[in-house]
mmCIF file of the N, C-alpha and C atoms, coordinates in Angstrom:
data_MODEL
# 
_entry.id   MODEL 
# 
loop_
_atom_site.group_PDB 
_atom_site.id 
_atom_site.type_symbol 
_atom_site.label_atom_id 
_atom_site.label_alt_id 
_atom_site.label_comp_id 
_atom_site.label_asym_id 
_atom_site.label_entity_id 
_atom_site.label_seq_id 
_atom_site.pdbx_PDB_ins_code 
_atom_site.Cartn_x 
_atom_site.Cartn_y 
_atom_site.Cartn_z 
_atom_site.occupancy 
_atom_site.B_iso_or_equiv 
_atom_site.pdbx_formal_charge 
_atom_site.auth_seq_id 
_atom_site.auth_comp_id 
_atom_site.auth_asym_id 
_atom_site.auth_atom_id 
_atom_site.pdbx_PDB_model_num 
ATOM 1   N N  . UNK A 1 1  ? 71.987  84.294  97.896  1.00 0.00 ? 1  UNK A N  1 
ATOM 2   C CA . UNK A 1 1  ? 72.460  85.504  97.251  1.00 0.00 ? 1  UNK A CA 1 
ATOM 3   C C  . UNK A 1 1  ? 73.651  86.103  98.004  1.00 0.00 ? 1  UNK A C  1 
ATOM 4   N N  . UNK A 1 2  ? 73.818  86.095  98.995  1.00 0.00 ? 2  UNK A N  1 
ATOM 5   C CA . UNK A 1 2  ? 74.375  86.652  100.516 1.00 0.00 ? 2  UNK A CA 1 
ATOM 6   C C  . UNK A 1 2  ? 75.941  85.990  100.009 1.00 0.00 ? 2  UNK A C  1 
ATOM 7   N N  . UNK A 1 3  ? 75.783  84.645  99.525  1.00 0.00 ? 3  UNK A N  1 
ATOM 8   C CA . UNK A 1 3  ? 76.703  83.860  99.791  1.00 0.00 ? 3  UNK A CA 1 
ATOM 9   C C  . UNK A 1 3  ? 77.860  84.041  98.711  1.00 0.00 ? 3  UNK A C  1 
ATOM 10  N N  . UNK A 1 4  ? 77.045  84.534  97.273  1.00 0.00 ? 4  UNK A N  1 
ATOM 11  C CA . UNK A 1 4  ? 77.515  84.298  96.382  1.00 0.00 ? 4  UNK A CA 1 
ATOM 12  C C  . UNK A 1 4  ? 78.123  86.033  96.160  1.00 0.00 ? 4  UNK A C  1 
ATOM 13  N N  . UNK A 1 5  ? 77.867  86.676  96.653  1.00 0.00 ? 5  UNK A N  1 
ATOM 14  C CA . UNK A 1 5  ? 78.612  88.388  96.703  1.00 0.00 ? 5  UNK A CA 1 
ATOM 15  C C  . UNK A 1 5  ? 79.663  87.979  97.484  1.00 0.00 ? 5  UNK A C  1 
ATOM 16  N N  . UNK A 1 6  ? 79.652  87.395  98.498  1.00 0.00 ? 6  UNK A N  1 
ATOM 17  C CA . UNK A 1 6  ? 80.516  87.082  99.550  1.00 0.00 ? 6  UNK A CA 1 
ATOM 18  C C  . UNK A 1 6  ? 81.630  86.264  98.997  1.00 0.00 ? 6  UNK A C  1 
ATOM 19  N N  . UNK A 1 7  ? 81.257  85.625  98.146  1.00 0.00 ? 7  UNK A N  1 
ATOM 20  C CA . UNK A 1 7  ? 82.336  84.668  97.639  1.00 0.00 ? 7  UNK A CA 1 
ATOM 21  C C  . UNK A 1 7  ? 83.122  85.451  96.349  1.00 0.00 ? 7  UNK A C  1 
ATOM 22  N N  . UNK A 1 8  ? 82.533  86.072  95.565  1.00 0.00 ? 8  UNK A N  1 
ATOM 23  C CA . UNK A 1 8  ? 83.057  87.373  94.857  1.00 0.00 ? 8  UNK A CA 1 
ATOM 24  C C  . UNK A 1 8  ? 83.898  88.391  95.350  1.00 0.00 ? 8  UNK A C  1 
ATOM 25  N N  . UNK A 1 9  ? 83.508  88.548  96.527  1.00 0.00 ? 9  UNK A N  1 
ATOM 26  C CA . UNK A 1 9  ? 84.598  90.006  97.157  1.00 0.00 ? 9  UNK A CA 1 
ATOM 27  C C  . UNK A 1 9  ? 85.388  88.936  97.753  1.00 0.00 ? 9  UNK A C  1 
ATOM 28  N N  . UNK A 1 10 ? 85.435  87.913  98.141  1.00 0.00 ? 10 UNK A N  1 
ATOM 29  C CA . UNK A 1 10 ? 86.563  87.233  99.033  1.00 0.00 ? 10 UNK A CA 1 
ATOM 30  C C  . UNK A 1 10 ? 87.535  86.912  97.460  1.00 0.00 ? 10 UNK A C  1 
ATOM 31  N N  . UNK A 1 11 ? 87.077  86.450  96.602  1.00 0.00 ? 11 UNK A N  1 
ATOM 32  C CA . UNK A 1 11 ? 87.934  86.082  95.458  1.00 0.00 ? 11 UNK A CA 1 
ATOM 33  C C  . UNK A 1 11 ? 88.501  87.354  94.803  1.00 0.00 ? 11 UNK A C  1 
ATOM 34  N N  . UNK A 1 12 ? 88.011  88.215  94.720  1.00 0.00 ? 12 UNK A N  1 
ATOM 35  C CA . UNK A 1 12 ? 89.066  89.597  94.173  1.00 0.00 ? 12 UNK A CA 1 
ATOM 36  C C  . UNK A 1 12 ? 90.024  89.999  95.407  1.00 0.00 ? 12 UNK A C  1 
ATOM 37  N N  . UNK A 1 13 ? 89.120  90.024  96.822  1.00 0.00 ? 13 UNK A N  1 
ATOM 38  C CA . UNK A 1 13 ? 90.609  90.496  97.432  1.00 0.00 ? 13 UNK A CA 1 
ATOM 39  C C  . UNK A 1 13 ? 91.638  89.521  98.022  1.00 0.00 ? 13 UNK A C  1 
ATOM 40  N N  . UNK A 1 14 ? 91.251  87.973  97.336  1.00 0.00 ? 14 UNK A N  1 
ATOM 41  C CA . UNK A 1 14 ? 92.464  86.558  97.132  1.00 0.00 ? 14 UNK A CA 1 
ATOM 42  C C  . UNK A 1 14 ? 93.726  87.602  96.164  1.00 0.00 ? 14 UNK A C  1 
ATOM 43  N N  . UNK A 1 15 ? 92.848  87.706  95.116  1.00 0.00 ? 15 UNK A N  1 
ATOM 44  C CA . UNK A 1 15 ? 93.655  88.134  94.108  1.00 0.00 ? 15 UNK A CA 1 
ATOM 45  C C  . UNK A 1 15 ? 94.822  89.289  94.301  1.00 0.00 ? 15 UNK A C  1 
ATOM 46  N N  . UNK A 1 16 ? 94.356  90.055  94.765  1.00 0.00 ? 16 UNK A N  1 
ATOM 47  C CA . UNK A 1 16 ? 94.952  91.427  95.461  1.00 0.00 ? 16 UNK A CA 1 
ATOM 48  C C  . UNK A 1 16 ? 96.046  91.140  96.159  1.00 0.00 ? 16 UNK A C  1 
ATOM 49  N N  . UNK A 1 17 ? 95.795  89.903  97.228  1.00 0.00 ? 17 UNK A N  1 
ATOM 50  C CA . UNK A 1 17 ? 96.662  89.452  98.050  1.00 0.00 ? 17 UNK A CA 1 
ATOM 51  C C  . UNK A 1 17 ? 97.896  89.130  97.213  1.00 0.00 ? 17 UNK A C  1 
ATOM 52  N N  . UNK A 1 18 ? 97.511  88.439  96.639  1.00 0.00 ? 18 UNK A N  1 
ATOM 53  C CA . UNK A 1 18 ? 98.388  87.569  95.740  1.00 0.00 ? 18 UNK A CA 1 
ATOM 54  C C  . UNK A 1 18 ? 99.370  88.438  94.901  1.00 0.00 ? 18 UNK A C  1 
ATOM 55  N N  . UNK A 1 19 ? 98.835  89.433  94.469  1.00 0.00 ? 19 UNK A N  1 
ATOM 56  C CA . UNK A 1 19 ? 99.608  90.462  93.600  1.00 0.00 ? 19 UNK A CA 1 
ATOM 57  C C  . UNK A 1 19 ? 100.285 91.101  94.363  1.00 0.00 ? 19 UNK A C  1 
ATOM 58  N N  . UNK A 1 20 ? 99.822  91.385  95.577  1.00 0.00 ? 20 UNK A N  1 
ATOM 59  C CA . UNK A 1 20 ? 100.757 92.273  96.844  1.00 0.00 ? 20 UNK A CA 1 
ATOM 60  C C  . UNK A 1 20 ? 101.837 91.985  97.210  1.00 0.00 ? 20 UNK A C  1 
ATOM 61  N N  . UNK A 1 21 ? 101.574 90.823  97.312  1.00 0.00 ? 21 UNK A N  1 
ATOM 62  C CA . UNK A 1 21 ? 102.325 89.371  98.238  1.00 0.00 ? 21 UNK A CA 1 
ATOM 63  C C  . UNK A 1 21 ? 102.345 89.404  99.530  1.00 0.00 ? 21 UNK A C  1 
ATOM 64  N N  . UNK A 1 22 ? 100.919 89.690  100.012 1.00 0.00 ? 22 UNK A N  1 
ATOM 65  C CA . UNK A 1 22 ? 100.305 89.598  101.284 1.00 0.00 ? 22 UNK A CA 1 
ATOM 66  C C  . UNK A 1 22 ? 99.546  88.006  101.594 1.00 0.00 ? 22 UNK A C  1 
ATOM 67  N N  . UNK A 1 23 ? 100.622 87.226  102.216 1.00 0.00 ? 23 UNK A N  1 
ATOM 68  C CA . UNK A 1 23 ? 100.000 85.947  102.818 1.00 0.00 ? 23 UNK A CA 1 
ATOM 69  C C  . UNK A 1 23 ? 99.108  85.790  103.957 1.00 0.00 ? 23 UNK A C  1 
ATOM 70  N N  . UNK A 1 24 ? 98.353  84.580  104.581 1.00 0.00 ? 24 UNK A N  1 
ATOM 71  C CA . UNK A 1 24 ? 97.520  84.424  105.862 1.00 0.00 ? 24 UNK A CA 1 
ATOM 72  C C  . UNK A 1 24 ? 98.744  84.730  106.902 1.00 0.00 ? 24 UNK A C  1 
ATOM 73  N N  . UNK A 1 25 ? 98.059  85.510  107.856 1.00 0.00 ? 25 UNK A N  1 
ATOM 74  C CA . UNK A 1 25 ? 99.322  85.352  108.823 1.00 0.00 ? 25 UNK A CA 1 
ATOM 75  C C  . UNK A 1 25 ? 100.880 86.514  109.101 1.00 0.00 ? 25 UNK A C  1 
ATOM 76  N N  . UNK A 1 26 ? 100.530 87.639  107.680 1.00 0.00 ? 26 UNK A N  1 
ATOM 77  C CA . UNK A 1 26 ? 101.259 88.609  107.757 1.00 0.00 ? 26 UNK A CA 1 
ATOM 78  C C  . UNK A 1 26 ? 100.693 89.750  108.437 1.00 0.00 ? 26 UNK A C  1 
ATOM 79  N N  . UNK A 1 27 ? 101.492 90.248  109.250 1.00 0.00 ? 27 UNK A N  1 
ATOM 80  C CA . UNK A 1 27 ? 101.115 91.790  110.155 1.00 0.00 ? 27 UNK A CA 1 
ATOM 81  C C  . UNK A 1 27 ? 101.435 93.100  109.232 1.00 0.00 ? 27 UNK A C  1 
ATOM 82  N N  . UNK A 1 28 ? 100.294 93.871  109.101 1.00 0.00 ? 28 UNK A N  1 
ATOM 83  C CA . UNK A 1 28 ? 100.298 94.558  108.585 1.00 0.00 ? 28 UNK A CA 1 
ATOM 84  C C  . UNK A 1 28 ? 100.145 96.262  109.113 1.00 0.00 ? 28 UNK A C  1 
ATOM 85  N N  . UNK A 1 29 ? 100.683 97.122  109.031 1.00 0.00 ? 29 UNK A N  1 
ATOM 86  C CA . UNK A 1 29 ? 101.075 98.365  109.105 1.00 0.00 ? 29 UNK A CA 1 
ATOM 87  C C  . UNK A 1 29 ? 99.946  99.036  109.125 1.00 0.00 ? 29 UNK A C  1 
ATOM 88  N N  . UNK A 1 30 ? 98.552  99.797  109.414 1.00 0.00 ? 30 UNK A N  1 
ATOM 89  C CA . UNK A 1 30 ? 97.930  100.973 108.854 1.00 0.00 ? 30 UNK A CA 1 
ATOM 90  C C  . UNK A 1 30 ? 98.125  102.481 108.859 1.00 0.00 ? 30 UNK A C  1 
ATOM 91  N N  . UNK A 1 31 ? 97.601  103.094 107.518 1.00 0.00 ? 31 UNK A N  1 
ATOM 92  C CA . UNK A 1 31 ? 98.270  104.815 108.068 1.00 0.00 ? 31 UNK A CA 1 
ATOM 93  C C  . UNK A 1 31 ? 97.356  105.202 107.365 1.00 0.00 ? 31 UNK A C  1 
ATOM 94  N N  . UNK A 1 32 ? 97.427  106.481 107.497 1.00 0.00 ? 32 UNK A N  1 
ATOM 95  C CA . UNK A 1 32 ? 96.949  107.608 106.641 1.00 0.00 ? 32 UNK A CA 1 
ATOM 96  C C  . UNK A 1 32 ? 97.732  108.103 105.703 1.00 0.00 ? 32 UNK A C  1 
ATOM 97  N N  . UNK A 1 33 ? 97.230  108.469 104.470 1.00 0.00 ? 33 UNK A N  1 
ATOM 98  C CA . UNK A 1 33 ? 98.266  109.534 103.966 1.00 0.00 ? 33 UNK A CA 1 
ATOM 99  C C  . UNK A 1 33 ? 97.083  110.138 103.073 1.00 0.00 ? 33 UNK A C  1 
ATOM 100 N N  . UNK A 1 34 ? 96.916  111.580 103.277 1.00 0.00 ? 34 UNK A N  1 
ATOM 101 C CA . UNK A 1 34 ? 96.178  112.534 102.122 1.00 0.00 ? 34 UNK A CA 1 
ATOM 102 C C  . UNK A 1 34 ? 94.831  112.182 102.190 1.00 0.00 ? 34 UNK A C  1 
ATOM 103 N N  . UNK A 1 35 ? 94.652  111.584 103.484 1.00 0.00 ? 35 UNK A N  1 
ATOM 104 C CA . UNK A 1 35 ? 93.074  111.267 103.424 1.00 0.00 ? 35 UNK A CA 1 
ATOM 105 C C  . UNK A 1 35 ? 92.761  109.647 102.819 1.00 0.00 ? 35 UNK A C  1 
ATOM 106 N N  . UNK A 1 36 ? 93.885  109.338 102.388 1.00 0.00 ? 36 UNK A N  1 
ATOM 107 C CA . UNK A 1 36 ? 93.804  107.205 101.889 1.00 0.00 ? 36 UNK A CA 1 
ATOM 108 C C  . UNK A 1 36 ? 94.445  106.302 102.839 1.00 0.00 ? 36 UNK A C  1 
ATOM 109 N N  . UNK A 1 37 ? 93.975  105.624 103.129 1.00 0.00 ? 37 UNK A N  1 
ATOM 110 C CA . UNK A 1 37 ? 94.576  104.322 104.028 1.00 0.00 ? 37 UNK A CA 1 
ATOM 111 C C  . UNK A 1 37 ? 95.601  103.690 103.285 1.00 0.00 ? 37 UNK A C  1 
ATOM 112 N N  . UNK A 1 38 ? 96.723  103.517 104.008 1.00 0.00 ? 38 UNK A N  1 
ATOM 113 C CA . UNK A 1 38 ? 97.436  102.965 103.749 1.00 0.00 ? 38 UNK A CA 1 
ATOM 114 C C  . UNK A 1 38 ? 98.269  101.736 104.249 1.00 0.00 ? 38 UNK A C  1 
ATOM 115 N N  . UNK A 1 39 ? 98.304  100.835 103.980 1.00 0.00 ? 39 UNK A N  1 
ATOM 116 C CA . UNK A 1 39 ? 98.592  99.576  104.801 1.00 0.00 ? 39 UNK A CA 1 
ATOM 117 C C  . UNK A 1 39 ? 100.399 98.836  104.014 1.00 0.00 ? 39 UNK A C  1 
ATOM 118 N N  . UNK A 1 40 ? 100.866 98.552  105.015 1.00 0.00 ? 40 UNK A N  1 
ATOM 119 C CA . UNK A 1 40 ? 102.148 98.180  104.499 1.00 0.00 ? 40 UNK A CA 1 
ATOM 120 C C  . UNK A 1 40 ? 102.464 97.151  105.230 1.00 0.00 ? 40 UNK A C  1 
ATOM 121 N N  . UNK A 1 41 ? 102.822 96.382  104.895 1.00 0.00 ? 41 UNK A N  1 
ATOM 122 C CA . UNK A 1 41 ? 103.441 95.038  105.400 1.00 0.00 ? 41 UNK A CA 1 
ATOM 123 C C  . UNK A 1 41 ? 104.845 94.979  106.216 1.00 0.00 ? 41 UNK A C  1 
ATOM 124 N N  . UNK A 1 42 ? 104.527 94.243  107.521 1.00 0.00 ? 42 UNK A N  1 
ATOM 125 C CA . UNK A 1 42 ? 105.700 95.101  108.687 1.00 0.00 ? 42 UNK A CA 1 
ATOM 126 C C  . UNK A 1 42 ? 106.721 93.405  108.446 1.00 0.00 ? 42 UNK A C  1 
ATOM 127 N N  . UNK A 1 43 ? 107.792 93.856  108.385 1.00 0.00 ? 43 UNK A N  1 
ATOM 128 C CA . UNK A 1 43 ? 108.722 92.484  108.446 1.00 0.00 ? 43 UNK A CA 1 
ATOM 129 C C  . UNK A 1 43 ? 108.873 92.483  109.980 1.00 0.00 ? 43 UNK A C  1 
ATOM 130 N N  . UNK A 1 44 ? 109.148 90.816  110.141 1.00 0.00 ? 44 UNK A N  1 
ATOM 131 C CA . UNK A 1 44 ? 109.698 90.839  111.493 1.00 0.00 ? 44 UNK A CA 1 
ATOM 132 C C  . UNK A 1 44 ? 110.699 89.865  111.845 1.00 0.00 ? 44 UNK A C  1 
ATOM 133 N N  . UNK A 1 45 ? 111.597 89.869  110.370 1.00 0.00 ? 45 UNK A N  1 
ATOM 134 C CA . UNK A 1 45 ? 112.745 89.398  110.630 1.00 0.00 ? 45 UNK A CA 1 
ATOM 135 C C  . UNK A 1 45 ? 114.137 90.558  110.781 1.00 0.00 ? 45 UNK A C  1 
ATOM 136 N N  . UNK A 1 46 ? 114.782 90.106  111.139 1.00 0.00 ? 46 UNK A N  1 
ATOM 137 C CA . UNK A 1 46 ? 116.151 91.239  111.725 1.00 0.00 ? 46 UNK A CA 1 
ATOM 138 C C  . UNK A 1 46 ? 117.338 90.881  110.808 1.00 0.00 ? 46 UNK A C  1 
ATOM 139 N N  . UNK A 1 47 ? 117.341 91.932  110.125 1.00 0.00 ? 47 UNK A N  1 
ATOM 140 C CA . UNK A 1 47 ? 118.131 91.970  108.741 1.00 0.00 ? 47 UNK A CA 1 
ATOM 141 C C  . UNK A 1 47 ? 119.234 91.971  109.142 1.00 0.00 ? 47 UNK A C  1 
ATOM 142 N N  . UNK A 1 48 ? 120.267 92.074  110.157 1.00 0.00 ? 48 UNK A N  1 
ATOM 143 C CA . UNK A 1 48 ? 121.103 91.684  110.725 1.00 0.00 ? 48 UNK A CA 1 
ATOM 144 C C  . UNK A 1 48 ? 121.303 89.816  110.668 1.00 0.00 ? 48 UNK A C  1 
ATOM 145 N N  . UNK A 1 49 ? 120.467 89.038  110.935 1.00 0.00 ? 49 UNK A N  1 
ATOM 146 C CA . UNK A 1 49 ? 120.769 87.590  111.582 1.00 0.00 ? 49 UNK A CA 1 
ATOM 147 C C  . UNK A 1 49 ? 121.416 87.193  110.201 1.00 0.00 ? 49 UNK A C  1 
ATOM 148 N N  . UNK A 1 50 ? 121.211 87.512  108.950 1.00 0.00 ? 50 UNK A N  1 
ATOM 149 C CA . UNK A 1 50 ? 121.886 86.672  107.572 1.00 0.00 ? 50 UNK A CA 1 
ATOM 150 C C  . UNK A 1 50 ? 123.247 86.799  107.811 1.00 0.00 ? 50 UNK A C  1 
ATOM 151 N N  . UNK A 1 51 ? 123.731 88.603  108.389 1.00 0.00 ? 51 UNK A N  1 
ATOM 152 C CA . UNK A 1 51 ? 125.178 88.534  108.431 1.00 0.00 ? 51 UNK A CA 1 
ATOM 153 C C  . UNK A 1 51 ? 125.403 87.509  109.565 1.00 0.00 ? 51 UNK A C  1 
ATOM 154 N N  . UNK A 1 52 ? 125.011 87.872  110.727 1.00 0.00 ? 52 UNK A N  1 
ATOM 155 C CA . UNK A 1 52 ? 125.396 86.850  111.940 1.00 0.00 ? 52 UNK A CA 1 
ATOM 156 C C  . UNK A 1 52 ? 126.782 85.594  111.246 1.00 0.00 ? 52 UNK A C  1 
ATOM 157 N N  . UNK A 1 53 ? 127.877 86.172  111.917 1.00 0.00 ? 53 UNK A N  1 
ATOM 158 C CA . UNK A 1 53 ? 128.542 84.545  111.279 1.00 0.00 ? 53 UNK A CA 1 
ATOM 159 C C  . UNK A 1 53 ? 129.877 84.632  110.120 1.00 0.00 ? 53 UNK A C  1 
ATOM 160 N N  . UNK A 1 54 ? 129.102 86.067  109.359 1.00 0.00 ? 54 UNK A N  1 
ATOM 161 C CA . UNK A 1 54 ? 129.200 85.587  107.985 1.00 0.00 ? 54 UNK A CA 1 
ATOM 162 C C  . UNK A 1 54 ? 131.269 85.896  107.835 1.00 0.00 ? 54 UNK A C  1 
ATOM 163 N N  . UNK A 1 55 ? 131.793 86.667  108.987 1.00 0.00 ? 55 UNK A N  1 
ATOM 164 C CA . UNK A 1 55 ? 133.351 87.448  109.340 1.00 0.00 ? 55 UNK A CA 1 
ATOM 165 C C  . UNK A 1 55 ? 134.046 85.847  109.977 1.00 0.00 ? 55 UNK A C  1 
ATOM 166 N N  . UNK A 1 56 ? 132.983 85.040  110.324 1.00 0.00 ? 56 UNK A N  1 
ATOM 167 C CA . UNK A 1 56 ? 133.889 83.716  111.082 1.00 0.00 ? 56 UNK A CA 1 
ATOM 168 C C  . UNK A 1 56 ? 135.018 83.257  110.651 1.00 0.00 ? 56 UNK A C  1 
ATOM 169 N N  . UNK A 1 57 ? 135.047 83.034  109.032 1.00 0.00 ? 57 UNK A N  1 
ATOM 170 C CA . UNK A 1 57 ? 135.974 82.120  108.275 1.00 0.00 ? 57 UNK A CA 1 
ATOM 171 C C  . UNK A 1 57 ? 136.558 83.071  107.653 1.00 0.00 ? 57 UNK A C  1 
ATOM 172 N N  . UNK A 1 58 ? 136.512 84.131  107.665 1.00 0.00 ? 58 UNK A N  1 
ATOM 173 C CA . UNK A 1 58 ? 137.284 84.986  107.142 1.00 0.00 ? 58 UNK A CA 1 
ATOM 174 C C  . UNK A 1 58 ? 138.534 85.796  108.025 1.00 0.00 ? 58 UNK A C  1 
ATOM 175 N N  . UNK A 1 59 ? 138.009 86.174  109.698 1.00 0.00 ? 59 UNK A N  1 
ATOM 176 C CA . UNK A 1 59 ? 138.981 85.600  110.615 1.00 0.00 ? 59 UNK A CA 1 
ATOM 177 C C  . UNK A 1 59 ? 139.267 84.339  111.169 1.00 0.00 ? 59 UNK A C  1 
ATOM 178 N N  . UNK A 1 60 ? 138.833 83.344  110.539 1.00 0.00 ? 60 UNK A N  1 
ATOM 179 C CA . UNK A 1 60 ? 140.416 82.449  110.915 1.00 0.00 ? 60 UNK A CA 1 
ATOM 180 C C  . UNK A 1 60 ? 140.894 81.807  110.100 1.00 0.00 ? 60 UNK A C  1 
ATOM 181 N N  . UNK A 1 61 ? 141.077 82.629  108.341 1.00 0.00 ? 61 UNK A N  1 
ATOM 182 C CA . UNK A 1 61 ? 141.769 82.841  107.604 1.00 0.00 ? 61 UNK A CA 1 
ATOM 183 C C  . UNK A 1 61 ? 143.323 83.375  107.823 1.00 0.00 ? 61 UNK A C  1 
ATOM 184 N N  . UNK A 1 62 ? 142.613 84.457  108.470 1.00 0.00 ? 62 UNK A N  1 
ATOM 185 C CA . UNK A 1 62 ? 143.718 85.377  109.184 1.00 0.00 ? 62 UNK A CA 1 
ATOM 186 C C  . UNK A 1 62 ? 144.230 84.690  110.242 1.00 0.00 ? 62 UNK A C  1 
ATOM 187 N N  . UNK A 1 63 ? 143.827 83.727  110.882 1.00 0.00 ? 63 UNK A N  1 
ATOM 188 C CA . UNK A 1 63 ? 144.823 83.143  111.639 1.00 0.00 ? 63 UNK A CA 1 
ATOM 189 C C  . UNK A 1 63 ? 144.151 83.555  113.884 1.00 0.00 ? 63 UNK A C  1 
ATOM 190 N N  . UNK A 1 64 ? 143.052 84.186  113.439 1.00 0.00 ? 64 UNK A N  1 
ATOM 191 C CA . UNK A 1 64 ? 142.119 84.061  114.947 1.00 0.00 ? 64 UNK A CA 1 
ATOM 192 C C  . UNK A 1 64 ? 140.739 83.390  114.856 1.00 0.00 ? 64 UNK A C  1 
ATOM 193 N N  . UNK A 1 65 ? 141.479 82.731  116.180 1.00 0.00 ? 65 UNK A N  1 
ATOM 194 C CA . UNK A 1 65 ? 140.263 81.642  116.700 1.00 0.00 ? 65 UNK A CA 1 
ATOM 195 C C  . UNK A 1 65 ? 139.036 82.126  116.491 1.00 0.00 ? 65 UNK A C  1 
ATOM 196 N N  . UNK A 1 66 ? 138.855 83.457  116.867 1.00 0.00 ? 66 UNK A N  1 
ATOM 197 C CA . UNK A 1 66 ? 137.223 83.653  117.601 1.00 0.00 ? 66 UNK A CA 1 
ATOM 198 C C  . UNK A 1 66 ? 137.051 85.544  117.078 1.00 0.00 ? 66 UNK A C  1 
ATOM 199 N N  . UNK A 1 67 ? 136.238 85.757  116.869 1.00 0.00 ? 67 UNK A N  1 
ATOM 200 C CA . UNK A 1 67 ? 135.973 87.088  116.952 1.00 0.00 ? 67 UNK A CA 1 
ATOM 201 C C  . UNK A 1 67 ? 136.262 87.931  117.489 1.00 0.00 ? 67 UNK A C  1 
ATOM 202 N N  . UNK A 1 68 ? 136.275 88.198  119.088 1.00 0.00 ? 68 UNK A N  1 
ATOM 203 C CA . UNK A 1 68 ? 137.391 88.230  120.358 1.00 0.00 ? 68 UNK A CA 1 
ATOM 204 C C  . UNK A 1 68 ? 138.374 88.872  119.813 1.00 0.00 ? 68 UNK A C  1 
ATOM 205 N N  . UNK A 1 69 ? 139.115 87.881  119.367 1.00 0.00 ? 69 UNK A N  1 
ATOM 206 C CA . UNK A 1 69 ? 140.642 87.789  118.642 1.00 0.00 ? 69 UNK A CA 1 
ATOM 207 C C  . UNK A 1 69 ? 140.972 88.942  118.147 1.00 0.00 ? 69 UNK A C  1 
ATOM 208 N N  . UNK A 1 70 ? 140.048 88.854  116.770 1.00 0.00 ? 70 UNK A N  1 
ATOM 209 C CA . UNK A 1 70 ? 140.081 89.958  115.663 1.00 0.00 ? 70 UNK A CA 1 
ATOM 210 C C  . UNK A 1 70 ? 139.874 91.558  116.098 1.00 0.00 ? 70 UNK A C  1 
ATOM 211 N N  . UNK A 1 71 ? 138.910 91.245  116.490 1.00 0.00 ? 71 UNK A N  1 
ATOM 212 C CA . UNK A 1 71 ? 138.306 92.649  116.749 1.00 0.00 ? 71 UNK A CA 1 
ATOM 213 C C  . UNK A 1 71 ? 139.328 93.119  117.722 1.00 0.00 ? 71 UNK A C  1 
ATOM 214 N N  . UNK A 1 72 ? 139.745 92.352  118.895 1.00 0.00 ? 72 UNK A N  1 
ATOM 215 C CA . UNK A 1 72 ? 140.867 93.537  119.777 1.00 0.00 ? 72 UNK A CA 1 
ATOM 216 C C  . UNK A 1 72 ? 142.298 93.794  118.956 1.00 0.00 ? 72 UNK A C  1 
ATOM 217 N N  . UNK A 1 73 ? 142.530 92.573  117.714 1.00 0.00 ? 73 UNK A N  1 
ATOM 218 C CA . UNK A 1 73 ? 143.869 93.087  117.182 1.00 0.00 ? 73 UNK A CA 1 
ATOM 219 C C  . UNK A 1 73 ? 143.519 93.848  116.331 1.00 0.00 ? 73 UNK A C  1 
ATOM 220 N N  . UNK A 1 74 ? 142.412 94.292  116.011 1.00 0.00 ? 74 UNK A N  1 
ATOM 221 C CA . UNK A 1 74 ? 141.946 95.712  115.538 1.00 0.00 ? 74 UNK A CA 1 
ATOM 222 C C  . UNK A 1 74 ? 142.185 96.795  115.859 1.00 0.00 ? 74 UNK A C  1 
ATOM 223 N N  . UNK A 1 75 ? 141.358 97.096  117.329 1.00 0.00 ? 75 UNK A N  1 
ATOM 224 C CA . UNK A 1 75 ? 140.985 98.166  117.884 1.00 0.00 ? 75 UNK A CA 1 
ATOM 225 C C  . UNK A 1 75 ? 142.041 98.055  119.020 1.00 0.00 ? 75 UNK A C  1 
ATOM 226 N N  . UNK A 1 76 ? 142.923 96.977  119.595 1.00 0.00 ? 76 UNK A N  1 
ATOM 227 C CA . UNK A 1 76 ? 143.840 97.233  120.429 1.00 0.00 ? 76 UNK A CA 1 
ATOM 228 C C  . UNK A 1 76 ? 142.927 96.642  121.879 1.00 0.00 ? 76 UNK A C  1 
ATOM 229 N N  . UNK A 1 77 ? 144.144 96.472  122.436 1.00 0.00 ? 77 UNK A N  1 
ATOM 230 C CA . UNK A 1 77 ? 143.105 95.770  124.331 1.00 0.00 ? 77 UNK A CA 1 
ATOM 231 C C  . UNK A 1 77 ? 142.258 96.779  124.738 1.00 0.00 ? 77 UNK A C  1 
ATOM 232 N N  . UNK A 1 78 ? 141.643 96.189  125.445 1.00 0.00 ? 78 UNK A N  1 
ATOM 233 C CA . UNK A 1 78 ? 140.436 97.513  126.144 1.00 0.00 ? 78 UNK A CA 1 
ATOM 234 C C  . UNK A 1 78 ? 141.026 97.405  127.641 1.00 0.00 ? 78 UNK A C  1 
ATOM 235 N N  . UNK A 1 79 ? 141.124 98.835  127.998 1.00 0.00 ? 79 UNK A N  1 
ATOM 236 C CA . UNK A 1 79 ? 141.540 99.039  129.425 1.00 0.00 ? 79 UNK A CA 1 
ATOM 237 C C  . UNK A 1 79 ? 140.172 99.294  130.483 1.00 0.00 ? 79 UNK A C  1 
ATOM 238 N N  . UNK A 1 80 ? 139.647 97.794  131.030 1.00 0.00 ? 80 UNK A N  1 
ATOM 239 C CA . UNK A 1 80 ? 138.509 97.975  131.900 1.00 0.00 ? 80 UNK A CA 1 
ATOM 240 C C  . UNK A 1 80 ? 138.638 98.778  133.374 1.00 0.00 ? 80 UNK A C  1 
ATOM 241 N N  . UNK A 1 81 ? 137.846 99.691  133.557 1.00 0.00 ? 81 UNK A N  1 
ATOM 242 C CA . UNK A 1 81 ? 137.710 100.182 135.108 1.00 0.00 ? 81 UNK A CA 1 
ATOM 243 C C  . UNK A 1 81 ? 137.849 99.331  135.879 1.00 0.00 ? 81 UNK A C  1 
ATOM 244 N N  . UNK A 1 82 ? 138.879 99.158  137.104 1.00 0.00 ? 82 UNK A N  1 
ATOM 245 C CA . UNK A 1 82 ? 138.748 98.585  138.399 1.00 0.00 ? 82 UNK A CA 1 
ATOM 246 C C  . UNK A 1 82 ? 137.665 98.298  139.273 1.00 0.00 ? 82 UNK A C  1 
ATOM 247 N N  . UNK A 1 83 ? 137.188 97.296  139.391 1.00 0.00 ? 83 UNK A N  1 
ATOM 248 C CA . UNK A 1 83 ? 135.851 97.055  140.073 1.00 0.00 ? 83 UNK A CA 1 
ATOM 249 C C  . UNK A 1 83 ? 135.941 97.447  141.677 1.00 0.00 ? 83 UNK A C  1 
# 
């Protein structure tokens, strides 16, 4: 009997998952709000890394090697403190 409730609540909250789009293996958030739990799914990729890159071919379109390049004929040389 034990087994078969057990296999019922594991199959609705499959389902749940599935509709969420909560996979094995995702970290998840808990909170409160108004007295309800609330759980949110924490990313832990860095929404930054897609750009990573993406200015490369577009300065050396323009005619610089390296990033380096660009960015100081931007902003101009940087005058470092004397060590």
């Amino acid at each position: 009997m034990t087994d078969l409730i057990a296999q019922r609540v594991m199959g609705r909250q499959c389902s749940r998952r599935e509709r969420l789009g909560i996979e094995f293996g995702d970290v998840l958030d808990f909170g409160e709000e108004h007295g309800r739990l609330i759980a949110q799914k924490v990313s832990l990729e860095n929404p930054f890394d897609a750009l990573r890159g993406s200015l490369r071919e577009r300065f050396r379109e323009l005619g610089f090697e390296t990033t380096d390049e660009a960015i100081e004929a931007m902003r101009g040389p940087v005058d470092l403190p004397e060590s």
